[in-house]
C-alpha positions in Angstrom: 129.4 118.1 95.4 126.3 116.0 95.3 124.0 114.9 92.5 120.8 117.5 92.1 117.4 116.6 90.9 116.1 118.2 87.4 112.7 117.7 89.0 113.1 119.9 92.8 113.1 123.3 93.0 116.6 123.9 91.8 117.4 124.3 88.3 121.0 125.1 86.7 121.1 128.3 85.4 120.9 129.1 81.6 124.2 128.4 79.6 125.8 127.1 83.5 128.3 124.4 82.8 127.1 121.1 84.8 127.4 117.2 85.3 124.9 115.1 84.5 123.8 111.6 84.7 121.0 109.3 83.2 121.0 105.6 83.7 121.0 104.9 80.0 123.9 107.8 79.3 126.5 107.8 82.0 127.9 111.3 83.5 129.1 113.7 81.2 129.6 117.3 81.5 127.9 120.1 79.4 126.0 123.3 79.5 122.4 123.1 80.3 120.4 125.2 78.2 116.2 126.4 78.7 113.8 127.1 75.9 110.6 127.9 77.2 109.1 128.2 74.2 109.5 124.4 73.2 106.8 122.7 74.1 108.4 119.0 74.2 111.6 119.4 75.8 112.3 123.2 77.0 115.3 122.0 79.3 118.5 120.3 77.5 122.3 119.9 77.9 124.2 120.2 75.3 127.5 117.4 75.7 130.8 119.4 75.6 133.1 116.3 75.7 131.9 115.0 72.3 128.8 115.5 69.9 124.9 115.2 71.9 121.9 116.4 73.3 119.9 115.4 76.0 116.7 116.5 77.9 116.1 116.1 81.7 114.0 113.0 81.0 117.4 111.4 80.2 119.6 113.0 82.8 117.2 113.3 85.5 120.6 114.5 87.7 122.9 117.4 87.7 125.7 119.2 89.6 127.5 122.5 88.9 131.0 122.0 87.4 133.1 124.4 88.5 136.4 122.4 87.4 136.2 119.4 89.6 137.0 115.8 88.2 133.8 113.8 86.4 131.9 112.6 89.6 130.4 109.0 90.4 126.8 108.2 89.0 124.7 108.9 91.7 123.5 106.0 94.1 120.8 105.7 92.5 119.6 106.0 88.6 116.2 108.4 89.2 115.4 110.6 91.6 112.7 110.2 94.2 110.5 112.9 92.3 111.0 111.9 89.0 108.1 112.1 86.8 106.5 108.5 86.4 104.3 107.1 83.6 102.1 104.2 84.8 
């Protein structure tokens, strides 16, 4: 499987199991979650391998988990089209 972008045109799907991966986080796996009606942070995963939430601003990667072994970190820590703030 390889590492997705949050930012492309493909999204998980609500409550879809994934991987996913933030320079600052690791790779853990989780169920990725949308709430369109927050206005901060409408896409999050929820950890299922311990107690956490994240938004796609900190795990800028994902992959479906579909029973596979906890993947490498990507080769690299953000995506080309990740948001930047200058």
């Amino acid at each position: 499987m390889e590492w997705i972008s949050f930012f492309g045109s493909r999204r998980p799907i609500n409550g879809q199991k994934v991987y996913y991966f933030g320079p600052y986080i690791g790779v853990w796996r989780g169920r990725y979650e949308i709430h369109l009606n927050d206005l901060v942070s409408p896409h999050i995963l929820i950890c299922e391998e311990g107690c956490g939430v994240v938004d796609r601003m900190d795990a800028p990667w994902w992959m479906p988990y579909e029973g596979q072994p906890k993947p490498e970190r990507p080769e690299s820590d953000y995506p080309k089209d990740y948001p930047k703030y200058e």
